[in-house]
PyMOL commands that place a pseudoatom at each C-alpha (Angstrom):
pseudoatom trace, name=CA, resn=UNK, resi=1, chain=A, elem=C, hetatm=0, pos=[133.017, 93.622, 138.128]
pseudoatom trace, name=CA, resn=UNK, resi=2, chain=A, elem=C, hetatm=0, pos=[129.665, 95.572, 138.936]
pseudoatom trace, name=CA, resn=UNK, resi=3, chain=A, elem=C, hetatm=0, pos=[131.203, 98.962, 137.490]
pseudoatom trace, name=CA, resn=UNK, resi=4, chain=A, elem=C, hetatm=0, pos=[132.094, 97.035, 134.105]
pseudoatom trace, name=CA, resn=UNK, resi=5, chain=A, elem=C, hetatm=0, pos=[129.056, 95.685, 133.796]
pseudoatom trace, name=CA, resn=UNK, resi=6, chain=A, elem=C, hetatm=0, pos=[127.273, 98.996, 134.446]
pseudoatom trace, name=CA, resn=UNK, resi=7, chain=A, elem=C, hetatm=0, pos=[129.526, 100.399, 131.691]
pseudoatom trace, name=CA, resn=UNK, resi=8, chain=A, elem=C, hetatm=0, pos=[129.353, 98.047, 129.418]
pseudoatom trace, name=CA, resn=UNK, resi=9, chain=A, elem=C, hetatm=0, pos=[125.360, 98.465, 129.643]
pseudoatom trace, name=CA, resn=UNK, resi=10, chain=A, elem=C, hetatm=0, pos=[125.286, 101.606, 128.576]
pseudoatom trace, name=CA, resn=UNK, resi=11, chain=A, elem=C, hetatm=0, pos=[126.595, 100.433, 125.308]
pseudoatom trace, name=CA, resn=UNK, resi=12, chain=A, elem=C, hetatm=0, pos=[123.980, 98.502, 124.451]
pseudoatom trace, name=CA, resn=UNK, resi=13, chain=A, elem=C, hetatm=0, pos=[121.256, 99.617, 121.845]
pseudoatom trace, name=CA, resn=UNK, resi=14, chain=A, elem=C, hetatm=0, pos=[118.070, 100.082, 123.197]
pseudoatom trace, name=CA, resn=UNK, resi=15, chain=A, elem=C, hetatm=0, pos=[115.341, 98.190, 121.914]
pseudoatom trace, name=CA, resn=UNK, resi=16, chain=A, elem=C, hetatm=0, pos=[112.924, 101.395, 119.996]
pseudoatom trace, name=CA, resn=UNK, resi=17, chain=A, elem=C, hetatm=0, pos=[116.431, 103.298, 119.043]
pseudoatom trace, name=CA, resn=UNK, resi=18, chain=A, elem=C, hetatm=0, pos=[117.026, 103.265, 115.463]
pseudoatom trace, name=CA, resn=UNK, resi=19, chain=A, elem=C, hetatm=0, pos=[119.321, 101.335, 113.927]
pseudoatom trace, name=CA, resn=UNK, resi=20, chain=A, elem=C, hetatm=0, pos=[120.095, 99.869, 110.080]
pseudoatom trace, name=CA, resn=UNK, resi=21, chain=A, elem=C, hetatm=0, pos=[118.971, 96.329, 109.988]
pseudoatom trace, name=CA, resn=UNK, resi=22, chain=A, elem=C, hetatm=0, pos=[120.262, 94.690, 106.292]
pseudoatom trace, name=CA, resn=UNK, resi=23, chain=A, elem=C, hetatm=0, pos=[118.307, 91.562, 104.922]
pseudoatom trace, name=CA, resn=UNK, resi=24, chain=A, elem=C, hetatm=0, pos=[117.863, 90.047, 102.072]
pseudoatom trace, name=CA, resn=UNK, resi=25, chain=A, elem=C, hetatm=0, pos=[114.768, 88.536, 99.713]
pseudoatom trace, name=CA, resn=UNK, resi=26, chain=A, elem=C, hetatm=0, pos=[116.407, 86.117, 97.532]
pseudoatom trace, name=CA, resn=UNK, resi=27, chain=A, elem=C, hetatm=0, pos=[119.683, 87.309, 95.765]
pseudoatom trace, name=CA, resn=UNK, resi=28, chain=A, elem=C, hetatm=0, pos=[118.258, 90.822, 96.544]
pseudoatom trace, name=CA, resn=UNK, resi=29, chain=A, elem=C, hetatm=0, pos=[120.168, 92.662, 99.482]
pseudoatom trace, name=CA, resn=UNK, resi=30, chain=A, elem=C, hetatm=0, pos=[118.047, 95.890, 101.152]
pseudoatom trace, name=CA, resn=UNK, resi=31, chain=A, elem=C, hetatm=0, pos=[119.443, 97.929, 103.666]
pseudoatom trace, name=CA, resn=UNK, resi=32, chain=A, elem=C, hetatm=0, pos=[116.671, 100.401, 106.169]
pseudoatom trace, name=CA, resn=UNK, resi=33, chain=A, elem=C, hetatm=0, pos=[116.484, 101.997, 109.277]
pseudoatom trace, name=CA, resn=UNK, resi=34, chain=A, elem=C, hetatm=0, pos=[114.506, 100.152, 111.881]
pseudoatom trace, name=CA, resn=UNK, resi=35, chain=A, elem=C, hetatm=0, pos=[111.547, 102.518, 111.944]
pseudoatom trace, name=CA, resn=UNK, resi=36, chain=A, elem=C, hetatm=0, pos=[110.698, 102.099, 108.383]
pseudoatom trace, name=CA, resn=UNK, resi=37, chain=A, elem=C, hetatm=0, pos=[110.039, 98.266, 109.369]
pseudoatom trace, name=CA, resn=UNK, resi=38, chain=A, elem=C, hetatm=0, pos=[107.512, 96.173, 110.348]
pseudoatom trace, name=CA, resn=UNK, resi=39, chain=A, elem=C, hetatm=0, pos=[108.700, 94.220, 113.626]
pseudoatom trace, name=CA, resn=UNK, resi=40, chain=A, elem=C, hetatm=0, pos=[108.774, 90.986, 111.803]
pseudoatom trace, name=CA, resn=UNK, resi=41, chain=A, elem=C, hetatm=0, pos=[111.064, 92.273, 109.204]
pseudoatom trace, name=CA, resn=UNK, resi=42, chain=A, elem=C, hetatm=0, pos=[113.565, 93.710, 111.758]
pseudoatom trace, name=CA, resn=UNK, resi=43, chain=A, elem=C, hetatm=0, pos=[115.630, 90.361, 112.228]
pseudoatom trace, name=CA, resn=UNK, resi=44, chain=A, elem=C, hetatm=0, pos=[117.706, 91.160, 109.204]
pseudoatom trace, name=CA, resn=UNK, resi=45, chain=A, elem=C, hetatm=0, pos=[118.960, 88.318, 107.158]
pseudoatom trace, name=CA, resn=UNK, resi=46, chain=A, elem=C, hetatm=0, pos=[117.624, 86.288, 104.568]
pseudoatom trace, name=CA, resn=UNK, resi=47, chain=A, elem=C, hetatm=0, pos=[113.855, 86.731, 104.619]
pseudoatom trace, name=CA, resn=UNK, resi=48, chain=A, elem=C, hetatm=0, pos=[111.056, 85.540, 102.424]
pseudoatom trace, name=CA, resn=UNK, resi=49, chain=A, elem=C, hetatm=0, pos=[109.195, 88.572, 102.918]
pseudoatom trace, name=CA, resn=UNK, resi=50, chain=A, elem=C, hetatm=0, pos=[110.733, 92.026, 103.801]
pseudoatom trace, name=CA, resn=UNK, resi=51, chain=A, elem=C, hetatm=0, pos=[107.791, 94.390, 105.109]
pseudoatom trace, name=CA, resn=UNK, resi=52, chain=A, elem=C, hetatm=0, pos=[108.220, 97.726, 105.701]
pseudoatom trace, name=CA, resn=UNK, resi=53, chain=A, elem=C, hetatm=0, pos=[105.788, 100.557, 106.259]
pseudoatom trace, name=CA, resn=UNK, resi=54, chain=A, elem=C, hetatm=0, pos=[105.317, 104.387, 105.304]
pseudoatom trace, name=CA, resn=UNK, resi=55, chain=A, elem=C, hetatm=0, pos=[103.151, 107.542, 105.762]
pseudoatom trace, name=CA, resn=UNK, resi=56, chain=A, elem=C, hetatm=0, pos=[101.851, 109.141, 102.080]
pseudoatom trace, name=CA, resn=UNK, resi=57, chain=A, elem=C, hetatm=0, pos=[102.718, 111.042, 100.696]
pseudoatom trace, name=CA, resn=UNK, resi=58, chain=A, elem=C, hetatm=0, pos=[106.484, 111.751, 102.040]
pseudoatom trace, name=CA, resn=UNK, resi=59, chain=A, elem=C, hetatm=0, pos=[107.213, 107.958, 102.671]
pseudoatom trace, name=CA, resn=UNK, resi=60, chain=A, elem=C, hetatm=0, pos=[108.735, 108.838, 105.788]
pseudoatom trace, name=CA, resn=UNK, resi=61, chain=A, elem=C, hetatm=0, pos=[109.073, 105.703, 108.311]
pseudoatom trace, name=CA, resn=UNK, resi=62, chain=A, elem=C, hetatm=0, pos=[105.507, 104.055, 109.656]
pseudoatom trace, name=CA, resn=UNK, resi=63, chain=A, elem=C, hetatm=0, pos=[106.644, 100.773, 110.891]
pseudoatom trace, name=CA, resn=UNK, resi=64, chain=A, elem=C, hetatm=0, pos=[106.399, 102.442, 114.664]
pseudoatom trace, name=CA, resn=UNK, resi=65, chain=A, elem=C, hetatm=0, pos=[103.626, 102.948, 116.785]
pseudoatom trace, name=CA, resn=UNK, resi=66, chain=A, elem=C, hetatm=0, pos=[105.278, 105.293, 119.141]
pseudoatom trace, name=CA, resn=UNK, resi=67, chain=A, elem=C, hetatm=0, pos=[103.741, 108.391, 117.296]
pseudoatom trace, name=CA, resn=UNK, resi=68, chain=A, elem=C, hetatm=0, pos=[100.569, 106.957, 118.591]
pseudoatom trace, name=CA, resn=UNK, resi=69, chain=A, elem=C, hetatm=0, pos=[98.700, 109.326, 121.638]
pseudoatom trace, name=CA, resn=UNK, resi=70, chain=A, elem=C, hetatm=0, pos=[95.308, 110.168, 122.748]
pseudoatom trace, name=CA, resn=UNK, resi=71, chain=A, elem=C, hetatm=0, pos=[95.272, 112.680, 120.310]
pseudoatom trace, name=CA, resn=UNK, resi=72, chain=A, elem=C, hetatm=0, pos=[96.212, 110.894, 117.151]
pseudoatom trace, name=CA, resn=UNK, resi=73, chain=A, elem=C, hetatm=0, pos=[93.596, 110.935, 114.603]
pseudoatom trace, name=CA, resn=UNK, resi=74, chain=A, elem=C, hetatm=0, pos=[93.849, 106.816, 114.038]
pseudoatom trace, name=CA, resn=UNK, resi=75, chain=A, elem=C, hetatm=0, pos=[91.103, 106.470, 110.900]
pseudoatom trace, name=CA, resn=UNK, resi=76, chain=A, elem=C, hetatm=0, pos=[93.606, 109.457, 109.283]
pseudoatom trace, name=CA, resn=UNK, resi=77, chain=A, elem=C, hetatm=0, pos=[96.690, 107.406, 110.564]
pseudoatom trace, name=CA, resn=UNK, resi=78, chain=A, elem=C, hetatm=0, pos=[95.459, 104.362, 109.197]
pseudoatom trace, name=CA, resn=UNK, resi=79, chain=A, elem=C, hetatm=0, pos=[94.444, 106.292, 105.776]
pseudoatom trace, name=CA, resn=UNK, resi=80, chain=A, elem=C, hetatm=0, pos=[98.096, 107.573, 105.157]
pseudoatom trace, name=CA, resn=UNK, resi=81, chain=A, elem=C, hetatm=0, pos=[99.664, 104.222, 105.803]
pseudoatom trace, name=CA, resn=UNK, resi=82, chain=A, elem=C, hetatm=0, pos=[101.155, 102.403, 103.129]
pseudoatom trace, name=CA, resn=UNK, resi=83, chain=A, elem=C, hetatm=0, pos=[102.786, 98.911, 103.571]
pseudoatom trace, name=CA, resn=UNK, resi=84, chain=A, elem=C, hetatm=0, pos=[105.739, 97.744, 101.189]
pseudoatom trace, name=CA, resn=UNK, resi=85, chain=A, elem=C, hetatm=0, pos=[106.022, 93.993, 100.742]
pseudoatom trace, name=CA, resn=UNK, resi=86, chain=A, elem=C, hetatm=0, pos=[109.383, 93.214, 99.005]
pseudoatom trace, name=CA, resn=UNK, resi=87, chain=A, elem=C, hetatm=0, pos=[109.132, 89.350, 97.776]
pseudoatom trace, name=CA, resn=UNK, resi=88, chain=A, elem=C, hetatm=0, pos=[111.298, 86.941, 95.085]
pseudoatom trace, name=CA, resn=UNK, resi=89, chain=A, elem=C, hetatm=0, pos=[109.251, 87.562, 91.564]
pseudoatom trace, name=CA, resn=UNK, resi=90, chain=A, elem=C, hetatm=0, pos=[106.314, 85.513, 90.995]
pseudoatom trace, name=CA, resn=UNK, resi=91, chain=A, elem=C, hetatm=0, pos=[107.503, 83.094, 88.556]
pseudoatom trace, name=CA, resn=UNK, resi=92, chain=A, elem=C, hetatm=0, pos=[104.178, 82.200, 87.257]
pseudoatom trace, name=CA, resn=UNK, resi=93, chain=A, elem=C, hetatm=0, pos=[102.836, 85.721, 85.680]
pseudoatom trace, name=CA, resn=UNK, resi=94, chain=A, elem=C, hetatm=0, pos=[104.288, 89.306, 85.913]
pseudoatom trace, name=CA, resn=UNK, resi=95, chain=A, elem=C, hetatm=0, pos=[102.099, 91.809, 87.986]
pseudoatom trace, name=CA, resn=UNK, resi=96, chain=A, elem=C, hetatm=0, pos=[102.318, 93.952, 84.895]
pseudoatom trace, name=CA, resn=UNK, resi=97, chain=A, elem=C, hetatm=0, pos=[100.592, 91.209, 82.720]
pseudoatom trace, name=CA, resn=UNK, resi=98, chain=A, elem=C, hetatm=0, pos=[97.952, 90.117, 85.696]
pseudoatom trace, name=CA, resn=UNK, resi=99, chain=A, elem=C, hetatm=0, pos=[95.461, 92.061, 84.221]
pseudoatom trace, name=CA, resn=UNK, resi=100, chain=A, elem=C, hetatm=0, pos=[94.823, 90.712, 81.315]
pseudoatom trace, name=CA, resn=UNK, resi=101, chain=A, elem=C, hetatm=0, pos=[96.219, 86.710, 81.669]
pseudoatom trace, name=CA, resn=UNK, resi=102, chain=A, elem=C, hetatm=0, pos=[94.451, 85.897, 85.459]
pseudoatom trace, name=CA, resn=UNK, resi=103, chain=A, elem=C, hetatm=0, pos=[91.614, 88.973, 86.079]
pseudoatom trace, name=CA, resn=UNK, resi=104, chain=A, elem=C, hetatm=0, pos=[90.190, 89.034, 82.603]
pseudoatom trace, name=CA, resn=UNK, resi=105, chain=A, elem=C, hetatm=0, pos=[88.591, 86.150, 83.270]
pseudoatom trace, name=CA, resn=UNK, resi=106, chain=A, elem=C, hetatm=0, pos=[86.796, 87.051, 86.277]
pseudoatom trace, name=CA, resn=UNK, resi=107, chain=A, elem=C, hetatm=0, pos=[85.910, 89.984, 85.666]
pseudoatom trace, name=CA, resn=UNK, resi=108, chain=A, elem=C, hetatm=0, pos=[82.516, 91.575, 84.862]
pseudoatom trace, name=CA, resn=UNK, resi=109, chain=A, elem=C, hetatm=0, pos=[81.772, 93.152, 81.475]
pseudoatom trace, name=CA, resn=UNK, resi=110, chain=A, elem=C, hetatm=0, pos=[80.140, 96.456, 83.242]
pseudoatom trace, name=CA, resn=UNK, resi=111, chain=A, elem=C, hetatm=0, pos=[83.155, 98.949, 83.545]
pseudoatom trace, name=CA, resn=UNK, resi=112, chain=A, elem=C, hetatm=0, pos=[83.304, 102.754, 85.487]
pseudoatom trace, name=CA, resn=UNK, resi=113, chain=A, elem=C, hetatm=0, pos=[85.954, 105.617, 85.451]
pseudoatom trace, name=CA, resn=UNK, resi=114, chain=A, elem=C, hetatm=0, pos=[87.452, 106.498, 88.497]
pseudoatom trace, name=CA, resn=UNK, resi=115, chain=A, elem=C, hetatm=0, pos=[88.212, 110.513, 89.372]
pseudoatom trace, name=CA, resn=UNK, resi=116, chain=A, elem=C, hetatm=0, pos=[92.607, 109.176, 88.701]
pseudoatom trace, name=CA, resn=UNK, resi=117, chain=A, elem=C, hetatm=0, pos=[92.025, 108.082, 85.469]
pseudoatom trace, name=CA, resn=UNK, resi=118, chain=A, elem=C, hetatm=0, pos=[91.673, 104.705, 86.216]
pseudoatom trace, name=CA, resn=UNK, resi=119, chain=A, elem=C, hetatm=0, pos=[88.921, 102.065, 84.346]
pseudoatom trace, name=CA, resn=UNK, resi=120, chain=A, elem=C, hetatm=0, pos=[87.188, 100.150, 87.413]
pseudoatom trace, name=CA, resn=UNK, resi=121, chain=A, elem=C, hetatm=0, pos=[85.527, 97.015, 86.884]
pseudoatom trace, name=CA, resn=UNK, resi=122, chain=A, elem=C, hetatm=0, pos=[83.881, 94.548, 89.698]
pseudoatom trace, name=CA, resn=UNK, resi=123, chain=A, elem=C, hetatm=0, pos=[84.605, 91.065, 89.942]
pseudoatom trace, name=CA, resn=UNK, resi=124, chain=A, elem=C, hetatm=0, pos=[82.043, 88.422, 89.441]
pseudoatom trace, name=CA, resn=UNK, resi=125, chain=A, elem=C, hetatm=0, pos=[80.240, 86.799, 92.217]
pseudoatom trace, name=CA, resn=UNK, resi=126, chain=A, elem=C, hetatm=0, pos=[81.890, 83.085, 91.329]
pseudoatom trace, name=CA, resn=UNK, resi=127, chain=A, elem=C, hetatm=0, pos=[84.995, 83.928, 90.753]
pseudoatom trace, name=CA, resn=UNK, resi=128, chain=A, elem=C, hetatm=0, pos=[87.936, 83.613, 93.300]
pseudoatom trace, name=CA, resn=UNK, resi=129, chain=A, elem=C, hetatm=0, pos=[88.310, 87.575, 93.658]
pseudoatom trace, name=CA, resn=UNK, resi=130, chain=A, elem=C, hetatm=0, pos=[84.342, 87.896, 95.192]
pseudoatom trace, name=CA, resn=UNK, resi=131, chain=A, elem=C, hetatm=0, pos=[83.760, 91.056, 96.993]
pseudoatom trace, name=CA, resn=UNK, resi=132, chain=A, elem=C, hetatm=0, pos=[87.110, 92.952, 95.178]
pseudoatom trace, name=CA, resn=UNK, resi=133, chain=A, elem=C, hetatm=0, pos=[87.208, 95.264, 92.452]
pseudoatom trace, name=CA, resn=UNK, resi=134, chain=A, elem=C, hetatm=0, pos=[89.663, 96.074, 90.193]
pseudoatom trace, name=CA, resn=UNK, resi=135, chain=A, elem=C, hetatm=0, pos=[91.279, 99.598, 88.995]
pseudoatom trace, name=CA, resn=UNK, resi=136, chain=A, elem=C, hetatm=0, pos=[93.568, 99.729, 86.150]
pseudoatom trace, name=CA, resn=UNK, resi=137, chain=A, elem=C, hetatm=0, pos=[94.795, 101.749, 83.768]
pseudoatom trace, name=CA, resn=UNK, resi=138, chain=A, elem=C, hetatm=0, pos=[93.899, 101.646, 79.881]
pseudoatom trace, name=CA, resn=UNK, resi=139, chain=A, elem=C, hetatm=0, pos=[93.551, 99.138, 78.000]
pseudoatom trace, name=CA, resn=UNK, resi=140, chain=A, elem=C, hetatm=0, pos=[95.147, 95.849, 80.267]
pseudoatom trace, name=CA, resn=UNK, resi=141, chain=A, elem=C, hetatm=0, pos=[96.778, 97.938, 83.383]
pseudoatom trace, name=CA, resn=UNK, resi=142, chain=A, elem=C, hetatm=0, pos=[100.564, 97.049, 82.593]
pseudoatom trace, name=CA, resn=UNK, resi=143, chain=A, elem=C, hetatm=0, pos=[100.878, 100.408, 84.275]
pseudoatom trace, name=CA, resn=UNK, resi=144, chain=A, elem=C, hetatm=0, pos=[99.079, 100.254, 87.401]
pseudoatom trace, name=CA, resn=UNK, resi=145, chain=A, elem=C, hetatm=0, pos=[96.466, 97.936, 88.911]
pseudoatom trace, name=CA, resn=UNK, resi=146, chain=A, elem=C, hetatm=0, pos=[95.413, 97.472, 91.763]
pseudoatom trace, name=CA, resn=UNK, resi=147, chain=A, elem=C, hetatm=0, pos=[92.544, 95.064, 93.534]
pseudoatom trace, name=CA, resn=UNK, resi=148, chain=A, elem=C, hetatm=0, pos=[90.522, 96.908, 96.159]
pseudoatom trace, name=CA, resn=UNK, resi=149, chain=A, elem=C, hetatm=0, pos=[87.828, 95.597, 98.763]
pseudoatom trace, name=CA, resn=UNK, resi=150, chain=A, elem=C, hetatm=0, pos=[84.753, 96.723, 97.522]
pseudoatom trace, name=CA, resn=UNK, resi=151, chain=A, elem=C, hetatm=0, pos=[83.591, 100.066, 99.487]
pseudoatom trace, name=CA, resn=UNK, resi=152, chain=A, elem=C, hetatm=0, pos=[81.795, 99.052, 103.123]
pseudoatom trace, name=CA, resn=UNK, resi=153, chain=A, elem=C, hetatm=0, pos=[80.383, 101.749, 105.012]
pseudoatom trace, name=CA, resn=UNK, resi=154, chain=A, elem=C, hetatm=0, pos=[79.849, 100.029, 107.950]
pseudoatom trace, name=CA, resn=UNK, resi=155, chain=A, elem=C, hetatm=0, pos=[83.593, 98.718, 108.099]
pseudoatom trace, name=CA, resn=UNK, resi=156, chain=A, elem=C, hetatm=0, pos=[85.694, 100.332, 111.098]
pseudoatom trace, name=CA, resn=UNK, resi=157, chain=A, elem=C, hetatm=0, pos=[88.931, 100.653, 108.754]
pseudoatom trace, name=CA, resn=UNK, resi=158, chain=A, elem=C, hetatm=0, pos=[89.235, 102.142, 105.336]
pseudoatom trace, name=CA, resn=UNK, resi=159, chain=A, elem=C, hetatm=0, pos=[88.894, 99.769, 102.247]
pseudoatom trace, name=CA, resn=UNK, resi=160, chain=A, elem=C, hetatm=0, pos=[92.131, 98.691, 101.148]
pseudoatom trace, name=CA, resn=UNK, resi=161, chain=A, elem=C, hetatm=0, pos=[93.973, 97.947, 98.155]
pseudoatom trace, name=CA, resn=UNK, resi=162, chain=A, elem=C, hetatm=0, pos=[96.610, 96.393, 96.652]
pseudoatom trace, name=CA, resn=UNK, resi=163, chain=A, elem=C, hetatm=0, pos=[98.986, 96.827, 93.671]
pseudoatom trace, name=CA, resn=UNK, resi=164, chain=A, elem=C, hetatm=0, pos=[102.459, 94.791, 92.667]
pseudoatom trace, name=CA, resn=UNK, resi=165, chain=A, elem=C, hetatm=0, pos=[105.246, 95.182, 90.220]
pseudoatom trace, name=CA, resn=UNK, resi=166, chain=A, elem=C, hetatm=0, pos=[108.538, 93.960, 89.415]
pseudoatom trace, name=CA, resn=UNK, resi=167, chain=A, elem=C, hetatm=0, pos=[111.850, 95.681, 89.870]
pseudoatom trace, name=CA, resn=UNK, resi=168, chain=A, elem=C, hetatm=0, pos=[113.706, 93.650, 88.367]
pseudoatom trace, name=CA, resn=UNK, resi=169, chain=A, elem=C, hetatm=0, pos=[114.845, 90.375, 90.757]
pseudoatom trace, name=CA, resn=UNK, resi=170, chain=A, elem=C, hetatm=0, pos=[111.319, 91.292, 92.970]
pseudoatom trace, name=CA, resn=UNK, resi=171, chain=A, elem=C, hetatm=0, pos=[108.430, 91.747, 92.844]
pseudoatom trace, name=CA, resn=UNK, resi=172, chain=A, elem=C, hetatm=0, pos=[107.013, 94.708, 95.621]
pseudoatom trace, name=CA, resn=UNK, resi=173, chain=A, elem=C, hetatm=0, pos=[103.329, 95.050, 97.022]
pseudoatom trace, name=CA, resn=UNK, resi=174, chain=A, elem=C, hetatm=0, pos=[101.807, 97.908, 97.663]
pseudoatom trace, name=CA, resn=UNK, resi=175, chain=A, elem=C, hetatm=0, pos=[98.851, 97.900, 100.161]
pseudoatom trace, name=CA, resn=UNK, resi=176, chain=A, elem=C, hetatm=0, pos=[96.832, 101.426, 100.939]
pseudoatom trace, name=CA, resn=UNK, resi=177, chain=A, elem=C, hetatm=0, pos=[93.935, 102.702, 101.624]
pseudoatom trace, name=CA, resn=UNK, resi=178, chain=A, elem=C, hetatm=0, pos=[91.319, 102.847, 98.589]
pseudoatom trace, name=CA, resn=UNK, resi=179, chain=A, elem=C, hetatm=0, pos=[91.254, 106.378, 99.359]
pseudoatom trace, name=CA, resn=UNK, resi=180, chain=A, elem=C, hetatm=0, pos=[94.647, 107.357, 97.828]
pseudoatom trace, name=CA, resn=UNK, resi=181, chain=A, elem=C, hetatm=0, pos=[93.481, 105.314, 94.454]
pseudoatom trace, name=CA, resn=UNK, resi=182, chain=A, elem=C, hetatm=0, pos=[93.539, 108.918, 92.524]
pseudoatom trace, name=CA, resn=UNK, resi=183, chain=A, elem=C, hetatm=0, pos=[97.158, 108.937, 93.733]
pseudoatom trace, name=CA, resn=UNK, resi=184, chain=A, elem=C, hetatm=0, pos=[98.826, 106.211, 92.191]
pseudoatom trace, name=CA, resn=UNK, resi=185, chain=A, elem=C, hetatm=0, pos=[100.788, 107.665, 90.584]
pseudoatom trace, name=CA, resn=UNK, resi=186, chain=A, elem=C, hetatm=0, pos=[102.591, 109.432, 93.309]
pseudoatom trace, name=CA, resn=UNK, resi=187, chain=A, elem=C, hetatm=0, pos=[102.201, 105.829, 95.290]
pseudoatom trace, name=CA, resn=UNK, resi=188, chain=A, elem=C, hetatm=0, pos=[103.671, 103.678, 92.347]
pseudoatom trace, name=CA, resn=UNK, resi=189, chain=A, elem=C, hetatm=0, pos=[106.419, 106.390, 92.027]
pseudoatom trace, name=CA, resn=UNK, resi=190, chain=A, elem=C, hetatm=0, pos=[107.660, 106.792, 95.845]
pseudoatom trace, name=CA, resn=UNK, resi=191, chain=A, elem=C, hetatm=0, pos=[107.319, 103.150, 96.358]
pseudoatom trace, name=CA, resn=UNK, resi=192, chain=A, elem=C, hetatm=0, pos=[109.636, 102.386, 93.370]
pseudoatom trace, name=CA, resn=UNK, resi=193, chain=A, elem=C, hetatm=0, pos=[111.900, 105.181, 94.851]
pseudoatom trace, name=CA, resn=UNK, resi=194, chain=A, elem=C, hetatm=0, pos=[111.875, 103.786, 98.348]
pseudoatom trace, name=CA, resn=UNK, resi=195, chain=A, elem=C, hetatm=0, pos=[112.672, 100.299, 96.959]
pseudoatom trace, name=CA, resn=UNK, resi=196, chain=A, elem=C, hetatm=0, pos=[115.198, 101.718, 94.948]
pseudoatom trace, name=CA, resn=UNK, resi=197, chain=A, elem=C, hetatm=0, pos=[117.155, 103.795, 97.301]
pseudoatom trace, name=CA, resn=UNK, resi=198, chain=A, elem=C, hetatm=0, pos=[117.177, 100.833, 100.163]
pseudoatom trace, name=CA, resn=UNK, resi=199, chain=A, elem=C, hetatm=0, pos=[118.889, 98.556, 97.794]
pseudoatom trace, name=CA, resn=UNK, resi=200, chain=A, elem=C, hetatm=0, pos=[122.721, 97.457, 98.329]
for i in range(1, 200): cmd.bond("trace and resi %d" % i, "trace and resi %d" % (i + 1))
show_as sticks, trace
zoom trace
């Protein structure tokens, strides 16, 4: 009895190995390997909200913290991490229309350019969106926007941001660090690649 148990232990997965874990956000089925997710998202199943997480610009897997030593630079760590929130479409507007039918509104009239092309505008003080600021591109960001924190230099992690769009039967958030901003390109590309590519 002892000897099959001990055998039949070694069998067993161990908790930090890799393994596929398949869920699904709606009709939407997504297939990854267990590093790539966050820990809630590692159930597999239906899920409201899958979350997974990946170092810029290579998207290789960032859902771990076992990379993590005395020596690990965490502010650059933290920089290069980009979070993927895969979610049922937002039946109300499409990210790509968000621009110009819910931040219009809010937004003030004083516009900047940013070094990646992109028009930046603050939002008002009143408005729901206080303390954000938003980066799109010309004229009403269907292409890219994204809402960013607005820059604090006294903050102990890097301002964030965060941009959505639909792949067809989901919508997928992307949350980074405002310093990749000139990148979004690159960030909108690999994240609709990653998507993409972990679909089933």
């Amino acid at each position: 009895m002892g000897a099959g148990y001990a055998g039949h232990s070694t069998l067993r997965r161990e908790p930090d190995e890799a393994h596929v874990v398949e869920g699904s956000v709606g009709g939407a089925k997504f297939a990854m390997l267990s590093p790539f997710l966050r820990p809630s998202s590692r159930r597999g199943g239906p899920t409201l909200a899958l979350e997974a997480a990946v170092f810029f610009p290579g998207f290789t897997a960032a859902g771990d913290l076992n990379d993590v030593t005395g020596k690990t630079n965490l502010d650059r760590r933290l920089a290069e991490t980009v979070v993927l929130v895969i979610r049922k479409p937002d039946s109300r507007v499409d990210p790509a229309d968000r621009t110009d039918r819910l931040y219009e509104r809010f937004l003030d009239k004083t516009s900047w350019t940013h070094p990646g092309g992109l028009i930046a505008r603050a939002f008002d003080d009143d408005s729901p969106f206080r303390g954000d600021e938003l980066y799109f591109t010309a004229p009403e960001g269907r292409e890219f926007a994204a809402r960013c924190r607005k820059p604090n230099p006294s903050a102990e992690t890097p301002n964030t941001c965060q941009a959505e769009m639909r792949m067809g039967d989901v919508d997928v958030e992307i949350r980074f660090s405002a310093a990749l901003l000139s990148e979004w390109r690159r960030l909108r590309d690999g994240a609709r690649g990653f998507v993409a590519a972990a679909r089933r």
